[in-house]
N, C-alpha and C positions, 0 to 999 in steps of 0.2 A: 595371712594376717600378721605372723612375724611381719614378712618382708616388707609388710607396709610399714609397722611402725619403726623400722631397724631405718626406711629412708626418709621417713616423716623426722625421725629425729638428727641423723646426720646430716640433712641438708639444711635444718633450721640451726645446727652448729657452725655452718659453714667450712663443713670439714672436706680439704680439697682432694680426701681421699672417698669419699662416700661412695660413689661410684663401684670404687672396685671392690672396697668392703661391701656393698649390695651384693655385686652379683658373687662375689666368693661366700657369701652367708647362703643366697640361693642355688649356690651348684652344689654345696657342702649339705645342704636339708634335703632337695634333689634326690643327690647322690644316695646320701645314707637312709631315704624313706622308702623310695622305691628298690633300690638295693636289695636291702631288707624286707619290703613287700612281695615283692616277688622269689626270694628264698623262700619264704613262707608258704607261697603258694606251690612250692614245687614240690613243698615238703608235706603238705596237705596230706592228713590222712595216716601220716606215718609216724614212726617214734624218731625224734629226734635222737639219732645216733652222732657218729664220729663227724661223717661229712657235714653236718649241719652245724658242727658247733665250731670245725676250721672253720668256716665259711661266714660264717657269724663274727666270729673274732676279726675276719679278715678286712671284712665291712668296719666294725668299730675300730678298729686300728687306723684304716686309714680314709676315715671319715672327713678327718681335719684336713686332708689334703687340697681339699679346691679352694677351702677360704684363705686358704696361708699363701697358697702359688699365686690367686688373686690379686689381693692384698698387699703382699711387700716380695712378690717375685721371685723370693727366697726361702728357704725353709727356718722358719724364727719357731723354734721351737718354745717359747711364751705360749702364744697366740695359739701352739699347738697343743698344748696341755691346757689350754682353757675349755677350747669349743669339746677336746677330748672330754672333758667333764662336765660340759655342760649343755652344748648343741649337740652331740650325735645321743649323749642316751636320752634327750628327749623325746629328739625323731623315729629312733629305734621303737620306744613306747608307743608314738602315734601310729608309727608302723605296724605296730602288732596291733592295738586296737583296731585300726581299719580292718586290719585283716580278719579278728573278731566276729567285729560289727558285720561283714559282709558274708561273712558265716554263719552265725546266727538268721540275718535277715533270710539266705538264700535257702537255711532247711524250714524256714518257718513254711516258707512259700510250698519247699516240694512236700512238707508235709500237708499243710492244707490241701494241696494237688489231689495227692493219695488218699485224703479223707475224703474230698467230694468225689473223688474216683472209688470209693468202697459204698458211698451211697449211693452213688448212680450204680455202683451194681447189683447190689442190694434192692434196690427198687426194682432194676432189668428182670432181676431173681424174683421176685415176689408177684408182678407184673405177668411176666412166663407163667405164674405158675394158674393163672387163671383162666385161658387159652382149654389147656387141657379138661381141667374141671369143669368148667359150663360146658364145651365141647360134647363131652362125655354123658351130661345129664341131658341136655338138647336132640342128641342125636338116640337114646333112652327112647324120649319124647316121639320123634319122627319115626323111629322105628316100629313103634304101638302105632303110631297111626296106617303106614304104611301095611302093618300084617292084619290090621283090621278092613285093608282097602278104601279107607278113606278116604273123601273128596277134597278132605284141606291140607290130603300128605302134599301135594304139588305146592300150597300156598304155605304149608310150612317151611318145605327147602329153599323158596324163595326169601322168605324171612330169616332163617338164618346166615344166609349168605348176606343179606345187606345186614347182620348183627356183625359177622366176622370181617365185613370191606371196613366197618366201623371201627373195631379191635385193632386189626391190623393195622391197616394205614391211618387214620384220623387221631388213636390214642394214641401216637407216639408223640405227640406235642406233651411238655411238660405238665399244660393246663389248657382246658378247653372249656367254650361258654358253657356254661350252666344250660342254657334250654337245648344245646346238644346230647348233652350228656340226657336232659328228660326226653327228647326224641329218641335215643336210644333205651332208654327203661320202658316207654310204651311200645318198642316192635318189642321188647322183649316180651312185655305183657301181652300181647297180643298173639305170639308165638305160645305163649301158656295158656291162653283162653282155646285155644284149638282141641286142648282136651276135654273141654266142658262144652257140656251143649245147650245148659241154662246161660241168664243174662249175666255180665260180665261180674267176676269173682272178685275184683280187685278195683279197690275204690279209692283211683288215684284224683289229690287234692291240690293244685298250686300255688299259692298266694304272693303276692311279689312279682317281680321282673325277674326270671330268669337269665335273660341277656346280658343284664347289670354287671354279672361274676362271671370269675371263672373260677372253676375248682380241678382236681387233679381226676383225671379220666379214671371210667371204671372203678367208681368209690361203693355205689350201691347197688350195684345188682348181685353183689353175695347176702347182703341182706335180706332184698327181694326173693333171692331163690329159695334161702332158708324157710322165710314166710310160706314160700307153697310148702318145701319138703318134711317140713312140722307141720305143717296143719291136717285134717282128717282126710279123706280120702275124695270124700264127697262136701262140697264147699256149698253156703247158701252166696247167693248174688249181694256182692260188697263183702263179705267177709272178713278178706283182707283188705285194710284201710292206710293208706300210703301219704302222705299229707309232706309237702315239702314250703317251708317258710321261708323266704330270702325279706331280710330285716335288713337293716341302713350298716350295720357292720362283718353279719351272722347268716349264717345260715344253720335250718334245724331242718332235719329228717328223722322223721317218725314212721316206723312199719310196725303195726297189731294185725297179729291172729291170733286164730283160735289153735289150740295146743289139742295133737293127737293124743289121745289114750295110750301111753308107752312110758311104764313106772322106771321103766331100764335107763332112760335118757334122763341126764341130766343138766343142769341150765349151765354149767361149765361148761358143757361141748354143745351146742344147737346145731352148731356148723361148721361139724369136721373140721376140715383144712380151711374154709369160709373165713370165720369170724378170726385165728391167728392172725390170718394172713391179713385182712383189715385192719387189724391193731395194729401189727408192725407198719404198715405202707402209713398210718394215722402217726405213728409214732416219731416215722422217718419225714413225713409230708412238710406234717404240723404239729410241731412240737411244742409243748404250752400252748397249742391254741384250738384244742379238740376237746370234747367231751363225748364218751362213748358209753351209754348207762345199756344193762339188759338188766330184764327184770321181768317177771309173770305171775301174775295178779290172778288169781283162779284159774280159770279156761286159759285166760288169755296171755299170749308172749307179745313183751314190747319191747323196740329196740328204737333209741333215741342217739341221734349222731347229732352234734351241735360243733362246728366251726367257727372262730373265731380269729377276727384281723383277715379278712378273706381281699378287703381292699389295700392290703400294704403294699407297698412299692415294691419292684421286683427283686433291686438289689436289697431290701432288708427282708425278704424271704430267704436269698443263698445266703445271707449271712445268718437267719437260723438253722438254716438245713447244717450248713455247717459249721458252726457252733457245737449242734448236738449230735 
């Protein structure tokens, strides 16, 4: 931009030197910007001591030299003490701005890196940590059936393994349809009906197109399991009542049961490591845009999960995730 207006106006002067004052204005900004940018960068990081400040000098000193060799062939020291005051410490300043600018812009970036690199772990951590715990209460499950000789321990172990092909491979997508993830809460249901030998205990309800969304895998079967592992021993048929909404922006899940006789337990923990662990991944997921109410009403425990902005575009989900 100088150099445009330094030959927009010598040539409408008709100045028969414009030429060489052009190109000695641009070997002299040249010179003394990248000179200087690149001492900078060398020096990145460190405290500018001795060698930095010869080196510095050495550049401003003889900054003026390409326009004046340019120019009049000779060393006119005029023309040298001008640009010395006036061209090289301006470029100097551009020079270190850049260098600034490009430092600020390149930590901003490895910092954002580092933040969705602590959420993705974060998630990875919280994710793992569900594996173990359903794991653990399932295999409980098959265990009881198996010492009792059961005819549905074979059709248990079958169903858990298509729960855990699900887990494994399927959940690792960020987000998955909505009627997958409900085909996965019925084998799970159906793996927990194997204990009960009345009609089914769990009176799951869908309304809406599942298809429609996608939400983030493994959101509700710690609530689901809660519902059985609070509830009485002996279940009447529907008890637990599961009701899933997908609305034009929202989705709402609601899980009620009946609350066992146990003064010990209190509505702050329902679910162990469970319910945490859902707040944080709710927290990390969907940030402003969850609602997670518990609450029990006589007998009964209810647990209302409501999502919100489940349709936004993808890039303005990572720019919430990383935001917060």
């Amino acid at each position: 931009m100088f150099t445009l207006l330094a030959v927009l106006q010598l040539s409408n002067d008709n100045d028969a030197h414009w030429r060489g004052t052009t190109t000695g204005f641009i070997a002299t900004c040249l010179y003394v910007f990248y000179t200087h940018f690149y001492l900078l960068t060398q020096h990145a990081g460190k405290r500018k001591g001795k060698d930095y400040r010869l080196q510095f000098a050495v550049i401003a000193l003889t900054g003026p030299l390409p326009f004046v060799l340019f120019y009049h062939k000779t060393l006119d020291f005029g023309q040298y003490s001008m640009h010395l005051v006036t061209t090289v410490p301006i470029f100097l300043f551009l020079s270190w701005l850049a260098r600034v600018t490009e430092n600020l812009v390149l930590n901003t970036i490895r910092k954002e890196q580092l933040e969705k690199q602590a959420v993705q772990a974060e998630l990875y951590y919280l994710k793992s940590q569900i594996n173990p715990h359903f794991l653990f209460n399932t295999l409980n499950n098959i265990h009881t059936l198996v010492y009792k000789q059961a005819a549905t321990a074979p059709e248990a172990v079958l169903r858990l393994a298509s729960l855990m092909r699900y887990m494994i491979y399927e959940s690792n997508s960020p987000t998955v349809p909505l009627s997958r993830e409900m085909d996965y809460l019925q084998d799970y249901i159906g793996l927990q009906q194997l204990r009960y030998k009345q009609a089914p205990v769990v009176d799951l309800q869908i309304q809406g197109d599942p298809a429609a969304c996608h939400i983030a895998p493994l959101l509700f079967v710690h609530l689901l399991e809660n519902a059985y592992k609070h509830s009485p021993a002996r279940l009447e048929p529907g008890a637990i009542r599961v009701s899933v909404e997908v609305a034009a922006d929202s989705l709402h899940f609601r899980v009620e049961n009946p609350v066992a006789p146990n003064p010990a337990r209190t509505l702050e923990e329902p679910g162990g490591i469970g319910l945490p662990n859902i707040r944080k991944r709710l927290q990390l997921l969907y940030p402003e845009q969850h609602q997670l109410d518990v609450s029990r009403t006589g007998d009964t425990f209810t647990v209302l999960l409501i999502i919100y902005a489940l349709h936004l575009p993808v890039h303005e989900r990572e720019y919430h995730l990383l935001h917060h």
